[in-house]
N, C-alpha and C positions, 0 to 999 in steps of 0.2 A: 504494500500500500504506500504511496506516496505521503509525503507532506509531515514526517515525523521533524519536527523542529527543535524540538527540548524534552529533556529528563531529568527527571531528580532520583535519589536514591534512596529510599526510606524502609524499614522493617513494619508492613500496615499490620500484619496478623502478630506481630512478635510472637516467629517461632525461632527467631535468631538466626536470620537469614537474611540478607538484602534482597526486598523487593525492586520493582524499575516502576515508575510513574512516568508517560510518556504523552505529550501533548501531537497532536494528528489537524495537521492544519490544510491539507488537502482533501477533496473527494467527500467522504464520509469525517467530515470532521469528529474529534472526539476527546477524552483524558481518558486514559485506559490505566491502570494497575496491573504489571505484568507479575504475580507470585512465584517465588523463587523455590521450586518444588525440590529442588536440588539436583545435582548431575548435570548442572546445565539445563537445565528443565523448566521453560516459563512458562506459567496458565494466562493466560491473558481474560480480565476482566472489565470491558468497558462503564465507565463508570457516569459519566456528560458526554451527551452526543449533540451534534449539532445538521444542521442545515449546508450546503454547499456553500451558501452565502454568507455564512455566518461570519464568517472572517476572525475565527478565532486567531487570536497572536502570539499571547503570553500566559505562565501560569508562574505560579510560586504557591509551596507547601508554607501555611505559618496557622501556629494555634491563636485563633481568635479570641475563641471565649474562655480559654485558657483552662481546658480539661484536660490537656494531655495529648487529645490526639490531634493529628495533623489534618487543617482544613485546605481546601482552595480559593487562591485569588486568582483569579483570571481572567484576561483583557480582551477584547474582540473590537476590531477595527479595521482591517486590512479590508482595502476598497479598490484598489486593482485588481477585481477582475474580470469578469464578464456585469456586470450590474455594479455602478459607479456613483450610482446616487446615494446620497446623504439618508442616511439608515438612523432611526432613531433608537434601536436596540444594540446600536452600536456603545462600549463603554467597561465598567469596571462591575464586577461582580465578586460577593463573595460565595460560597457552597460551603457549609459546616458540613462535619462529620458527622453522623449520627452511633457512632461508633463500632459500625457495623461496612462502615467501608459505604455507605450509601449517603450521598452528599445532596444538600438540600440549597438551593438559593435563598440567602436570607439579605444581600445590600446589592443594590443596583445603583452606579451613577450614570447616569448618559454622557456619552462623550464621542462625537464623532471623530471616527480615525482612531479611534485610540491604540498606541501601538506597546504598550509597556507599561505595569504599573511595580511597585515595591511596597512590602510592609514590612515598616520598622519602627520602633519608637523613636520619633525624629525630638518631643517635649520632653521625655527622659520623666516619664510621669507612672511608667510601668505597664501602658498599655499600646498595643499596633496602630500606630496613623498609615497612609498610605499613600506615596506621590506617583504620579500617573503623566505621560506625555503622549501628544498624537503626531503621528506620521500623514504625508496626504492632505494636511490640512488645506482646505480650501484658501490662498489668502487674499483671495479678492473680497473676501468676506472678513474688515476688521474684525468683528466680534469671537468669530473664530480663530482668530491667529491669537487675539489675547489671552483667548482660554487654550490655549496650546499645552500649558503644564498646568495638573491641576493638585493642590495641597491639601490632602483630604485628613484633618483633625479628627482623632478620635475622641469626642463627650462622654465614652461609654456608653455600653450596651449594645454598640454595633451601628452607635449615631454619629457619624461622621458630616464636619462642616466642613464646607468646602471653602478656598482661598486661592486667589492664581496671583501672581510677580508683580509685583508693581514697576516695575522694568522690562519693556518690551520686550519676549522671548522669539524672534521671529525666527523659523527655521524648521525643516520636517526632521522631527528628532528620529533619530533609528535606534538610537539605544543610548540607556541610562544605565550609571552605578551610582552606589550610594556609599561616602564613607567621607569620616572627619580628615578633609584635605588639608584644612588649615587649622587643626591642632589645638580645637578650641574647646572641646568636651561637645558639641555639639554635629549631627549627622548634614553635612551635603550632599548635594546633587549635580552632577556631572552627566550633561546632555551631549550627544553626537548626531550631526545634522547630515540630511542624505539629503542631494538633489536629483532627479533622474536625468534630467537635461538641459539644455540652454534655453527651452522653452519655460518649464518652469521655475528657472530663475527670472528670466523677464517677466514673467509674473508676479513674482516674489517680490521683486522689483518696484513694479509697478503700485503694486498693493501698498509696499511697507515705505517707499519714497528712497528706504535704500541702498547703498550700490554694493556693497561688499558687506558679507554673510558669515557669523561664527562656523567654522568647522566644530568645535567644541562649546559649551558656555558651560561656568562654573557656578550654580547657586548657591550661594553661602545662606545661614539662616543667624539669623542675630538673635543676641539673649533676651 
């Protein structure tokens, strides 16, 4: 099957074994749990299936409600392909555990394009926030290019406020990492910008007024 994009490696049954968690971003989209039978031996378990269009992106294992076992965050955005119009189930999702390996949608933000999210405790407060960036952004559409990175605050309970840069972030991010670059006790973000071509840079262009474009931008967060 095509379109396996990312894995993580996690023990779901703990029989002391590493299972594979594998995101399927072609075709029959999906996360599947491959169970590690031994011998080399994987059961495969689909666990969230999606639509062709669904444009799943990204996933990350983190415990949410903090029981122990591992949930899903998972991003869907990706708009190149056959159907190119602005999707409004496009965005950030969480799926708890129910500790049986069957995950339930409990947070949706809408976010068109969105191609990446992260949970970490960015407020050092003891619970997951979550920063989230889109690829594809349309930016002939101000409003869209300013919601390009979005800063998702956890209030507890799985209520997340949302906050985007107060400094233009213009650029179709392709990938984020998260870590204290400048050594302050506090989590940054470190965006990587893709252009497909000379086209959509004069658009880019056009939209943001201008001429030359971060390869990289570094979000620091202040105390």
């Amino acid at each position: 099957m095509p379109g396996a994009r990312k894995v993580e490696i996690e023990d779901f049954n703990s029989d002391g074994k590493p299972d594979i968690v594998a995101m399927i971003a072609q075709a029959l989209e999906r996360i599947s749990i491959y169970y590690n039978r031994g011998n080399g031996i994987f059961e495969e378990k689909p666990v969230l299936e999606f639509s062709p269009v669904h444009g799943v992106s990204y996933f990350e294992l983190a415990d949410f409600n903090g029981d122990g076992r591992q949930d899903l965050l998972v991003t869907n955005g990706d708009n190149r392909d056959f159907s190119s119009t602005d999707k409004p189930y496009h965005g950030v999702r969480i799926y708890l555990n129910d500790g049986n390996d069957r995950f339930e949608e409990t947070y949706f933000f809408p976010m068109y394009d969105c191609n990446k999210a992260m949970a970490r405790d960015f407020d050092n407060d003891g619970d997951l926030d979550i920063v989230a960036a889109a690829l594809y952004t349309d930016y002939t559409d101000r409003k869209k290019a300013e919601n390009a990175v979005v800063f998702l605050e956890n209030s507890g309970n799985l209520d997340f406020v949302p906050s985007f840069p107060t400094t233009p972030t213009h650029g179709n991010w392709l990938t984020m990492e998260v870590a204290d670059f400048d050594k302050d006790g506090l989590l940054d973000v470190m965006l990587g910008a893709f252009l497909y071509g000379i086209s959509e840079m004069i658009n880019l262009s056009s939209a943001s007024g201008l001429t030359s474009f971060p390869q990289v931008l570094l979000l620091t967060k202040s105390k």
